[in-house]
DSSP file (Angstrom, degrees, kcal/mol; ACC not computed):
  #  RESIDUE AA STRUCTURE BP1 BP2  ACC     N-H-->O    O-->H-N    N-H-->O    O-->H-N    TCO  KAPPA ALPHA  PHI   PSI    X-CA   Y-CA   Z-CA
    1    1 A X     >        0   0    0      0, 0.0     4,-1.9     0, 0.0     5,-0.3   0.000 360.0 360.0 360.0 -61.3   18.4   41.0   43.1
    2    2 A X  H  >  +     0   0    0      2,-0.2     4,-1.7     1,-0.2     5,-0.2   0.803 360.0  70.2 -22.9 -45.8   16.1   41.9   40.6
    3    3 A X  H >> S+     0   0    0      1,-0.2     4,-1.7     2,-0.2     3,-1.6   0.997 109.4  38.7 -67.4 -69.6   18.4   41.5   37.9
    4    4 A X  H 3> S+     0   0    0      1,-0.3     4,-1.7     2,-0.2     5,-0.2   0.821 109.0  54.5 -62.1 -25.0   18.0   37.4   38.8
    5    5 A X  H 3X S+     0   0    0     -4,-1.9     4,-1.7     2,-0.2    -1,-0.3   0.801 110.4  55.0 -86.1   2.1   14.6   37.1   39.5
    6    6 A X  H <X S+     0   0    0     -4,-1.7     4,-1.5    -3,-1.6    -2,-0.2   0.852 109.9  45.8 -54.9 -47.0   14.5   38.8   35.9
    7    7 A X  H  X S+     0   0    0     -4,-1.7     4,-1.8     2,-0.2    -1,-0.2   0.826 106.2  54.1 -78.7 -51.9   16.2   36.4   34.7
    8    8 A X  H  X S+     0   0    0     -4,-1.7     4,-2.8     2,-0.2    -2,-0.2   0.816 109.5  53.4 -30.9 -60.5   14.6   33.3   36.2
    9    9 A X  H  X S+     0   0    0     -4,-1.7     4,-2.2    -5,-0.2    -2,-0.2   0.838 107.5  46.5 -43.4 -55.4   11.7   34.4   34.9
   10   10 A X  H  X S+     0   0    0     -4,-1.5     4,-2.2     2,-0.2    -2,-0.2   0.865 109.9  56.6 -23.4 -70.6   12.9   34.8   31.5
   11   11 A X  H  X S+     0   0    0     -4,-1.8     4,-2.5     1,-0.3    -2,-0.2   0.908 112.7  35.5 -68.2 -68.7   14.3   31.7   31.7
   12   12 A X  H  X S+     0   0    0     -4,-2.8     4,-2.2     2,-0.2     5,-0.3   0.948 109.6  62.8 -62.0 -42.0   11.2   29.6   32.6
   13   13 A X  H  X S+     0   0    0     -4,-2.2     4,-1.1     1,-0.2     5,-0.3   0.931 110.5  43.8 -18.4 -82.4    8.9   31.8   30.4
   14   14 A X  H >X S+     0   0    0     -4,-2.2     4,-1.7     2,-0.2     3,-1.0   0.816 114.0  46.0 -41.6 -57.4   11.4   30.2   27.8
   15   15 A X  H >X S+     0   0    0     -4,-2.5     3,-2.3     1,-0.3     4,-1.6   0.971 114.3  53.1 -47.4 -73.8   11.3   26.2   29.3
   16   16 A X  H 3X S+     0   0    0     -4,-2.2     4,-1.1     1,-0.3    -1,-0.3   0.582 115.5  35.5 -61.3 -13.8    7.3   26.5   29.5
   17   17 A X  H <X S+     0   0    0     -4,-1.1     4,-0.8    -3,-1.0    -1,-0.3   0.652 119.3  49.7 -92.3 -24.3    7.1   27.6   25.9
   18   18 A X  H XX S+     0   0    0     -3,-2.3     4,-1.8    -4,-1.7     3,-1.4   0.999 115.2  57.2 -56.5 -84.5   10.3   24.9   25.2
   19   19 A X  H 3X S+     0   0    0     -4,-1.6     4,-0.8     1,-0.3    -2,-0.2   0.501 113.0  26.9   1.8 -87.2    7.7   22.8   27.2
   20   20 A X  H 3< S+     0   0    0     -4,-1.1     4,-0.4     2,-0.2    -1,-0.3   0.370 110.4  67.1 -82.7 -12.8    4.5   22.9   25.2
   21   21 A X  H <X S+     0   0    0     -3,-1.4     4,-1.6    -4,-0.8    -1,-0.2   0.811 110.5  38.4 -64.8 -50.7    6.0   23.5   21.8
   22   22 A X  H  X S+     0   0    0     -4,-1.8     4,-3.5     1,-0.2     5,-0.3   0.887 106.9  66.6 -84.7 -19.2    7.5   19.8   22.1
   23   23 A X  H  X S+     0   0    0     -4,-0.8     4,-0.5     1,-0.2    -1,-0.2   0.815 113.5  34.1 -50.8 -29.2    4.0   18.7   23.8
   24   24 A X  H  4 S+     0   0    0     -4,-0.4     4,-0.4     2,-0.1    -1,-0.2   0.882 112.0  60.6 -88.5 -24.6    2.6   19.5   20.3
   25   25 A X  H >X S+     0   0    0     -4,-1.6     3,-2.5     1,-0.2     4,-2.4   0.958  98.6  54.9 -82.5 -51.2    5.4   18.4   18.4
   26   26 A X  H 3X>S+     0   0    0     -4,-3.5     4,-2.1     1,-0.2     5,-0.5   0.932 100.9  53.6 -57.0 -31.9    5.5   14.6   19.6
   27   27 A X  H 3X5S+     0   0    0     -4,-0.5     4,-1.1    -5,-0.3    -1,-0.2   0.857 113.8  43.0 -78.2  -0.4    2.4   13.4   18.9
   28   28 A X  H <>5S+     0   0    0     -3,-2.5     4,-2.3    -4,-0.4     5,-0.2   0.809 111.6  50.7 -95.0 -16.9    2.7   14.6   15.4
   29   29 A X  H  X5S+     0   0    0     -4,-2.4     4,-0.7     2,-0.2    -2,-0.2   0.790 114.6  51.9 -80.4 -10.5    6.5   13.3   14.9
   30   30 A X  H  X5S+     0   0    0     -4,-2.1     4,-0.9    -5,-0.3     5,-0.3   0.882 108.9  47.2 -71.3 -57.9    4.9    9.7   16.3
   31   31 A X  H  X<S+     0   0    0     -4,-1.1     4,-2.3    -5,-0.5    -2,-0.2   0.879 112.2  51.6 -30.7 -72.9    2.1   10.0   13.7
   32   32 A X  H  X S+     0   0    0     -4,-2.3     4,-2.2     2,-0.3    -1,-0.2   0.698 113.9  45.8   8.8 -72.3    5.1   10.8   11.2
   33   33 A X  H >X S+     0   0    0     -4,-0.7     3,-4.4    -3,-0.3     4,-1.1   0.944 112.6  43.3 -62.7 -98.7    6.8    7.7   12.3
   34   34 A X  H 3X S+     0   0    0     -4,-0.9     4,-1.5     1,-0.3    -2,-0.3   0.565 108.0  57.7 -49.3 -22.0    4.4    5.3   12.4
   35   35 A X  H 3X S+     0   0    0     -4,-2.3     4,-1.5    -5,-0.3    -1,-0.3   0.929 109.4  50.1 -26.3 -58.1    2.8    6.3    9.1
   36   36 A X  H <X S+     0   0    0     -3,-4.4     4,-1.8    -4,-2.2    -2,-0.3   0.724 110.4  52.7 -80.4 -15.3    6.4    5.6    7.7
   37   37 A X  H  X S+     0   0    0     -4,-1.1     4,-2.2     3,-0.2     3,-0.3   0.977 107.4  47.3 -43.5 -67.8    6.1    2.3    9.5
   38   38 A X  H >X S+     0   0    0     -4,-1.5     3,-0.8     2,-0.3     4,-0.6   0.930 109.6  57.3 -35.0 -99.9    2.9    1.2    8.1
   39   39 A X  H 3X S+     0   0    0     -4,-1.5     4,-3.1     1,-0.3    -1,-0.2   0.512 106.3  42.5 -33.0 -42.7    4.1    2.1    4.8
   40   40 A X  H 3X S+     0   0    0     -4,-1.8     4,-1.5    -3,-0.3     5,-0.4   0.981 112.6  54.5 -76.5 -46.3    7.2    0.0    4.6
   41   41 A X  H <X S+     0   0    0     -4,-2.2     4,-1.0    -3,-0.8    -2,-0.2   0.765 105.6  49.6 -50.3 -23.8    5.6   -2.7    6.0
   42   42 A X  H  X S+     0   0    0     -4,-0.6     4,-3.7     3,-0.2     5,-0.3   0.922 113.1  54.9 -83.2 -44.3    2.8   -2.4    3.2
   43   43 A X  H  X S+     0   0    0     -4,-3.1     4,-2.6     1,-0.2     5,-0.4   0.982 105.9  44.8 -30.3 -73.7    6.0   -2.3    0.8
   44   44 A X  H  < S+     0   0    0     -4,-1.5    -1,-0.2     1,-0.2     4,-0.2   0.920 113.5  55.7 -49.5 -30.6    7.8   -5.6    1.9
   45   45 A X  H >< S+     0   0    0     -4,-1.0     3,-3.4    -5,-0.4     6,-0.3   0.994 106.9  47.8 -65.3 -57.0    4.1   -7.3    1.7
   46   46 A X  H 3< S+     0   0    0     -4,-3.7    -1,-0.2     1,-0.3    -2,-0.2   0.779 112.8  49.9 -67.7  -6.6    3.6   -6.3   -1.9
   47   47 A X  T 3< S+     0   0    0     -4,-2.6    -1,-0.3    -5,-0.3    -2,-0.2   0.488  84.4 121.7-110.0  13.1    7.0   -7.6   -2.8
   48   48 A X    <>  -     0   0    0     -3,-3.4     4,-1.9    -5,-0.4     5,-0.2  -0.249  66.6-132.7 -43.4 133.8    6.7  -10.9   -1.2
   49   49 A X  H  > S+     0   0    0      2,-0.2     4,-1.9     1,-0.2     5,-0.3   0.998 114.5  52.6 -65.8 -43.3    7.0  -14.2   -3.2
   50   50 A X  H  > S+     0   0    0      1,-0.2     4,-1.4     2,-0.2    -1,-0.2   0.840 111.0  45.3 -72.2 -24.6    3.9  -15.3   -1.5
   51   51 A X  H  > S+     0   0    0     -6,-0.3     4,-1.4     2,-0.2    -1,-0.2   0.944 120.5  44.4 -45.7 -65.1    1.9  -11.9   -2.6
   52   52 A X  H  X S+     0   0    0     -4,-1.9     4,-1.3     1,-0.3    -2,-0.2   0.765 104.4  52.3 -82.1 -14.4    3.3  -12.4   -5.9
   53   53 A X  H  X S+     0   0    0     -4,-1.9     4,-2.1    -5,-0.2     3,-0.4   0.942 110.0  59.8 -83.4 -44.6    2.8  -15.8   -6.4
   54   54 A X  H >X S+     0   0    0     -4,-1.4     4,-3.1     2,-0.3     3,-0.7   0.930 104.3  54.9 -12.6 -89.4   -1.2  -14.7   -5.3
   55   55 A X  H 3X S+     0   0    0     -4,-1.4     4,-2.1     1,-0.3    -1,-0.2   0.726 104.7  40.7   3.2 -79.1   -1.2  -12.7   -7.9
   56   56 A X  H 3X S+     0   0    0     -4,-1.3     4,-1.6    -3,-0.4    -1,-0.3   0.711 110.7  58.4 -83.5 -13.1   -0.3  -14.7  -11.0
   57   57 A X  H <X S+     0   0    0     -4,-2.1     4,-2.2    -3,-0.7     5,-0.3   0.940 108.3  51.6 -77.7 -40.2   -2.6  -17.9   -9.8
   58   58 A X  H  < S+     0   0    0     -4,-3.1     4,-0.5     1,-0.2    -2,-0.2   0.755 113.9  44.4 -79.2 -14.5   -5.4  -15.1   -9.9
   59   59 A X  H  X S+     0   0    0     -4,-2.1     4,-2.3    -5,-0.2    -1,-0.2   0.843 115.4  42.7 -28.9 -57.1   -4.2  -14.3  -13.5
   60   60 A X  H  < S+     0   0    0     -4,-1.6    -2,-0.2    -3,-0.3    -1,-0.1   0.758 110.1  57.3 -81.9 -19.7   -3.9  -17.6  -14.7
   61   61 A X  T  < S+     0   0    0     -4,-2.2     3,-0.5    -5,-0.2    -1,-0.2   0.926 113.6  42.2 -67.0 -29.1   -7.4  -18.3  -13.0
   62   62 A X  T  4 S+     0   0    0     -4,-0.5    -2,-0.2    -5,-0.3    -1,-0.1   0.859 139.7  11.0 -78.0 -30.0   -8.8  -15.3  -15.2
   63   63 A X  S >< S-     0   0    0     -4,-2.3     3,-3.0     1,-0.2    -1,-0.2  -0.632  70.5-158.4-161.2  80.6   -6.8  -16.6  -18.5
   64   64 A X  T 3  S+     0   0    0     -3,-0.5     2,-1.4     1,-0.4    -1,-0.2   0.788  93.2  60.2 -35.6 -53.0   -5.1  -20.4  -18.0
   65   65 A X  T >  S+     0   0    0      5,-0.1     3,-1.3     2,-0.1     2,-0.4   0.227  78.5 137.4 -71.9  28.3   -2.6  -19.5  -20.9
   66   66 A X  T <   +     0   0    0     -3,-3.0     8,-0.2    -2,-1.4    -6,-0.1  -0.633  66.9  11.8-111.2 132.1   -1.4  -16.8  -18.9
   67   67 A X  T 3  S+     0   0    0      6,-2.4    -1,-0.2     1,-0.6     7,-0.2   0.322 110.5 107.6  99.5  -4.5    2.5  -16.2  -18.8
   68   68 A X  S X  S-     0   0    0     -3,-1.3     3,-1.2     5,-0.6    -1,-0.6  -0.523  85.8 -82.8-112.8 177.0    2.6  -18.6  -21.7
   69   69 A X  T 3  S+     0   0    0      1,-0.2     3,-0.1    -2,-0.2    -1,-0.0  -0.765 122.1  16.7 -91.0 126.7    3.4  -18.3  -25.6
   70   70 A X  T 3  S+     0   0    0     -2,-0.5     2,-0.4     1,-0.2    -1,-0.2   0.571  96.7 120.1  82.3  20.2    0.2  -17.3  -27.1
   71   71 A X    <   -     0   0    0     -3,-1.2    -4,-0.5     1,-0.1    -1,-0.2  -0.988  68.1-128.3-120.3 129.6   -1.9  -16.0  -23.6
   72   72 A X  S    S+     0   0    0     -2,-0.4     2,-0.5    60,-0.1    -1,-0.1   0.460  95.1  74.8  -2.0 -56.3   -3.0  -12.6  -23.6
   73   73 A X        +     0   0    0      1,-0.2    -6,-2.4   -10,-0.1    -5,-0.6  -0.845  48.0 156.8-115.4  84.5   -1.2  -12.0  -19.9
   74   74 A X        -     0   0    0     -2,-0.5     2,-0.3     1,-0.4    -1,-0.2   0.711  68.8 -26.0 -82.8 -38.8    2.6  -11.8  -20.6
   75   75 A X        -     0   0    0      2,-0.0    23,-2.3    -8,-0.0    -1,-0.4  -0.932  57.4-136.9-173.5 170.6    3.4   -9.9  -17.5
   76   76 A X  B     -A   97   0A   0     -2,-0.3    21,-0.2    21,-0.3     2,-0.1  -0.797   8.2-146.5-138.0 156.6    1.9   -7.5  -14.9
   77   77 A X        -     0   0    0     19,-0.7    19,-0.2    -2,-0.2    20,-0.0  -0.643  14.7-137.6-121.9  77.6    3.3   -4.3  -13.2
   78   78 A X        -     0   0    0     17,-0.2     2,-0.9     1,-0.1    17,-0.3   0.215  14.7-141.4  -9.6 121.2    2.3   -3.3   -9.6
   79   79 A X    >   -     0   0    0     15,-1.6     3,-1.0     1,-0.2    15,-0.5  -0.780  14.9-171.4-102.0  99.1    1.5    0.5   -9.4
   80   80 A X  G >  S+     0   0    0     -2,-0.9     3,-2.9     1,-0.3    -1,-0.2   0.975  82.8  64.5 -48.6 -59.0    3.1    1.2   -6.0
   81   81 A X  G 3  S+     0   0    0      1,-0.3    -1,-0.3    -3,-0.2    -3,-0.0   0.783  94.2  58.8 -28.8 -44.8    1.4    4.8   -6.4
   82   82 A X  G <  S+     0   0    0     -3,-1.0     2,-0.3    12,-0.1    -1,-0.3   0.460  84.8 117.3 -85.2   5.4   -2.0    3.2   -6.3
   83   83 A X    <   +     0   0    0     -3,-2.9     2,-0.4    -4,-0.4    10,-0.2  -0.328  30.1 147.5 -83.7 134.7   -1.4    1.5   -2.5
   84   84 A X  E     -B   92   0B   0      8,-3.2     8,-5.5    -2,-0.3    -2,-0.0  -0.988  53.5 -93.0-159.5 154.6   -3.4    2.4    0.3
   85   85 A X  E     -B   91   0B   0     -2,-0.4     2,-0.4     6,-0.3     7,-0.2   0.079  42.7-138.1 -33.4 160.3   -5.0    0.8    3.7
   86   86 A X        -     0   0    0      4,-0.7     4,-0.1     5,-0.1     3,-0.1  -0.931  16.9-122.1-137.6 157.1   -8.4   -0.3    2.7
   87   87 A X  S    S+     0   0    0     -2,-0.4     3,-0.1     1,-0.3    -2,-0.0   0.745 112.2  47.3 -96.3  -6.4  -10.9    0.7    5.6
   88   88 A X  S    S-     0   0    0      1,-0.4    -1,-0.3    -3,-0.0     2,-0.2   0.588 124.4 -91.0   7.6 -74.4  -11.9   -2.4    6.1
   89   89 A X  S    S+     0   0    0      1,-0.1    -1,-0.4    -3,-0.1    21,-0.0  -0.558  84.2  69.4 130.2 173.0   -8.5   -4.0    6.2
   90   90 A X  S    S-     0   0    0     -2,-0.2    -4,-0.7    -3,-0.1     2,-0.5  -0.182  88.0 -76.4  87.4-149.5   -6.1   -5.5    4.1
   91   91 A X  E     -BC  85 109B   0     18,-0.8    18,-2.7    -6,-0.2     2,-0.4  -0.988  37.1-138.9-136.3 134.5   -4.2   -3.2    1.4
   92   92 A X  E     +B   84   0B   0     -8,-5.5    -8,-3.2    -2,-0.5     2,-0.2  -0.864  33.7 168.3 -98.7 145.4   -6.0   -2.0   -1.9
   93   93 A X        -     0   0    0     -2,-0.4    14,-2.4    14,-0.2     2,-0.1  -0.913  25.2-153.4-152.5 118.2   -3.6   -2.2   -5.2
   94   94 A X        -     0   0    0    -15,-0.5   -15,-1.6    -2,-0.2     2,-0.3  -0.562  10.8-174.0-100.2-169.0   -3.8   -2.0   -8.9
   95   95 A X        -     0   0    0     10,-0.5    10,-2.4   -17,-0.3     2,-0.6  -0.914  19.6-125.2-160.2 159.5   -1.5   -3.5  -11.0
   96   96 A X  B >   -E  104   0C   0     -2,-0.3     3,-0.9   -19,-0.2   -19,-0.7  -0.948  19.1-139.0-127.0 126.4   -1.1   -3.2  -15.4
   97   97 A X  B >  S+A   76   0A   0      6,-2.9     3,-3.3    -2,-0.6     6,-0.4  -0.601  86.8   1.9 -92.1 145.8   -1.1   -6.3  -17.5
   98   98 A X  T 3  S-     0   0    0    -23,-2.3    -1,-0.2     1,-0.3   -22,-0.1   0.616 116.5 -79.2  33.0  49.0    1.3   -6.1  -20.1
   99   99 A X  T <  S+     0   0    0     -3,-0.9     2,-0.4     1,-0.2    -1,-0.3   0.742  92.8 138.5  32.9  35.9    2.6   -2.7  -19.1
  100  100 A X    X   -     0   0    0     -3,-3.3     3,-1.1     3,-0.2    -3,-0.3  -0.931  55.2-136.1-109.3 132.1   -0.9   -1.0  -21.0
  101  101 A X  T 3  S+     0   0    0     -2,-0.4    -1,-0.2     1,-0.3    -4,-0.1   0.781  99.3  44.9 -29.2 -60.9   -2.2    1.9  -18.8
  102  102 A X  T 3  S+     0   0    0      1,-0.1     2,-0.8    -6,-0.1    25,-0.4   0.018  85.8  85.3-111.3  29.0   -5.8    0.8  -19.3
  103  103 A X    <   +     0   0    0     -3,-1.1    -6,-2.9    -6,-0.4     2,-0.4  -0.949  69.5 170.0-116.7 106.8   -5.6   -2.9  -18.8
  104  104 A X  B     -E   96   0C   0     -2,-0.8    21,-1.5    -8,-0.2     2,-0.7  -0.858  29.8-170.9-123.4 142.4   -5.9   -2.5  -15.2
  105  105 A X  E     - D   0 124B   0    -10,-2.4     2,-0.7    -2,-0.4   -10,-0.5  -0.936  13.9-160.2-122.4 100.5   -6.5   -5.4  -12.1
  106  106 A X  E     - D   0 123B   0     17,-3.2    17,-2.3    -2,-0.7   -12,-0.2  -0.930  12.9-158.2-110.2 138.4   -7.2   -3.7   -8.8
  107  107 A X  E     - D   0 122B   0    -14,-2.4   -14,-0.2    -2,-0.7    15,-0.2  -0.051  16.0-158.7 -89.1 176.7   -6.5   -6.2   -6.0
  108  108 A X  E     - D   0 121B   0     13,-0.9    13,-1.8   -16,-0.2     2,-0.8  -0.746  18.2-177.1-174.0  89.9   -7.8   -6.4   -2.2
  109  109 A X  E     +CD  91 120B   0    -18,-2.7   -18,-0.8    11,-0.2     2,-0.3  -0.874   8.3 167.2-116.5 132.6   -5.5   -8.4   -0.3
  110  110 A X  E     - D   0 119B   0      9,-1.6     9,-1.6    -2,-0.8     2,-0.3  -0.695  26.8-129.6-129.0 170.8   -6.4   -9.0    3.3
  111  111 A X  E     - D   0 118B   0     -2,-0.3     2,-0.9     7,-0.2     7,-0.2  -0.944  15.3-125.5-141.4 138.3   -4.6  -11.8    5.8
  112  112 A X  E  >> - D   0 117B   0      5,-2.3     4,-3.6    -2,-0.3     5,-0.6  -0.862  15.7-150.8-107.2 130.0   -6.4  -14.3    8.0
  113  113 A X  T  45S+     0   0    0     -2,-0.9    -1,-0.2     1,-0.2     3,-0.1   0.984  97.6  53.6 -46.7 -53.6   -5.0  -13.8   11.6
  114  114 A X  T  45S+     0   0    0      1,-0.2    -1,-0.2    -3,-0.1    -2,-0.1   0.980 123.7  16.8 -59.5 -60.8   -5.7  -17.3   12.2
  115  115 A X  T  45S-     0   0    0      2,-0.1    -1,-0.2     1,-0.0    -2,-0.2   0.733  83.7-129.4 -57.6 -32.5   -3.7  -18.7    9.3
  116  116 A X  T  <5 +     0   0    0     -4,-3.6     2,-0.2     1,-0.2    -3,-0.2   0.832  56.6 144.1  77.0  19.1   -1.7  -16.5    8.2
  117  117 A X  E   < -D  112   0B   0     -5,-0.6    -5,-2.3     2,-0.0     2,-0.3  -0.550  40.8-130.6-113.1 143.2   -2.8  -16.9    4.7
  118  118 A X  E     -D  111   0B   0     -7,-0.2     2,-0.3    -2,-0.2    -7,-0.2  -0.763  22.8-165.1 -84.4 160.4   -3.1  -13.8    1.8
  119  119 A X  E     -D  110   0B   0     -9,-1.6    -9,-1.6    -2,-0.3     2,-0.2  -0.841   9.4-140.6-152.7 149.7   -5.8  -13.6    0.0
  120  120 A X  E     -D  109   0B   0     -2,-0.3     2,-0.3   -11,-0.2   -11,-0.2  -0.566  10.7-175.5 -93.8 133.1   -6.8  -11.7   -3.3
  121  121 A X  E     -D  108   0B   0    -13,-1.8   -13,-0.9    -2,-0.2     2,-0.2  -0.819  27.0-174.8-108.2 156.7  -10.2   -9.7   -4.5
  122  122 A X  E     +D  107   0B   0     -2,-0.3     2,-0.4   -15,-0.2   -15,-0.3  -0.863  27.4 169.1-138.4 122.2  -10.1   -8.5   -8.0
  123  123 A X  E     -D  106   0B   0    -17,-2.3   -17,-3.2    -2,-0.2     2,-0.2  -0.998  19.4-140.3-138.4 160.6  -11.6   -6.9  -10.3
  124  124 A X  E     -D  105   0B   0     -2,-0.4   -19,-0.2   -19,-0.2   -21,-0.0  -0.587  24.9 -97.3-113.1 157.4  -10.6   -5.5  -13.9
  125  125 A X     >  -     0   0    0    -21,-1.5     4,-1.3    -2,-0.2    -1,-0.1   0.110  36.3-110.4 -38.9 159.0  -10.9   -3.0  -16.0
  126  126 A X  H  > S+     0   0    0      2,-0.1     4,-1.3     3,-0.1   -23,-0.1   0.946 125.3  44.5 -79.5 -30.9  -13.6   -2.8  -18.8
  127  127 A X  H  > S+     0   0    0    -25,-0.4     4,-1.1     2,-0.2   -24,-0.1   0.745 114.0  49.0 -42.4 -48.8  -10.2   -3.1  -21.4
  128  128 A X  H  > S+     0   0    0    -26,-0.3     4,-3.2     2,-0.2    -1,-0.2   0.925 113.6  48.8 -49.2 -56.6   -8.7   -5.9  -19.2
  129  129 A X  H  X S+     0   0    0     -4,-1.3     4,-2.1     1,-0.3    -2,-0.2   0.803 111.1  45.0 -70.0 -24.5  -12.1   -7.6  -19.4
  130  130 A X  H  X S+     0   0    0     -4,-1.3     4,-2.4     2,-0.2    -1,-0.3   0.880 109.8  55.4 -78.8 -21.5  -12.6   -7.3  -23.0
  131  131 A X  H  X S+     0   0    0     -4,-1.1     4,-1.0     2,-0.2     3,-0.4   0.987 106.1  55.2 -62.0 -69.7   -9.0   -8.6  -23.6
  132  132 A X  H  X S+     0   0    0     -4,-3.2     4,-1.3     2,-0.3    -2,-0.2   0.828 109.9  45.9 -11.8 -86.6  -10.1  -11.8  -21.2
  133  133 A X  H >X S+     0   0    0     -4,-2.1     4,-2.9     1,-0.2     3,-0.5   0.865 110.8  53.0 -44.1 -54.6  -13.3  -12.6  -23.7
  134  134 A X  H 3X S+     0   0    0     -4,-2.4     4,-1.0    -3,-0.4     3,-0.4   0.793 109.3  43.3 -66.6 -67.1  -11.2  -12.2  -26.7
  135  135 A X  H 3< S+     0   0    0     -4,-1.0    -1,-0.3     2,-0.3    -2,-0.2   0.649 113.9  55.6 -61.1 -43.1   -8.5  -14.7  -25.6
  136  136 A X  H << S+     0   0    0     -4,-1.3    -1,-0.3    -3,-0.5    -2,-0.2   0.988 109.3  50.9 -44.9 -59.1  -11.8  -17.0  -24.4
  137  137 A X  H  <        0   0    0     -4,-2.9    -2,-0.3    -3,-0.4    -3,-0.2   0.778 360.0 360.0 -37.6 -43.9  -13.0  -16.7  -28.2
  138  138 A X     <        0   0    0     -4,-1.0    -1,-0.3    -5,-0.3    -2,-0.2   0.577 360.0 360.0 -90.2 360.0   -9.8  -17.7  -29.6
């Protein structure tokens, strides 16, 4: 008789520790989750055509040849590394003109509920920005 309520005992000891071990553990394997939600979702946005098309009009606003023979702005590279929530909203991002480390564009792209719409803030680097004047000068 002993021998079972021994056992029983045991046994629930074990369930209530079972218990509260997974009481701690879901809300962090939900965190987990949705983190990795958020994050592809911030992926598919930054590879959008309508994100990328965003993108080059706010190049070519900064330097009309740009993309062309003989504009400064041959190409850009998204730095995936550099993405994060902005606290705000929307998704902060830099990106590197002409693959050069220090001609840097960091974005702000936010979404109007209502619309639907992206839209980009910007601002450049001091390298970026001198590249910009010199291409005005010529």
């Amino acid at each position: 008789m002993a021998d079972k309520k021994e056992k029983k005992s045991f046994l629930s000891r074990w369930g209530l520790l079972i218990f509260y071990v997974g009481m701690l553990l879901l809300p962090v394997g939900t965190h987990i989750w949705r983190h990795w939600q958020i994050e592809a979702e911030i992926n598919r946005t930054l590879h959008s055509e309508e994100v990328q098309k965003k993108i080059e009009e706010d190049l070519k606003w900064r330097e009309p040849k740009a993309f062309e023979a003989g504009g400064k702005i041959q190409s850009y590279t998204i730095n995936y590394e550099s993405k994060r929530i902005h606290p705000m909203g929307g998704i902060v991002f830099r990106a590197y003109i002409n693959g050069d480390k220090t001609l840097t564009i960091s974005f702000i792209l936010d979404k109007n509920v209502q619309t639907e719409e992206y839209s980009l803030s910007s601002s450049v680097s001091k390298e970026l920005s001198r590249l910009l004047e010199k291409a005005k000068s010529d």
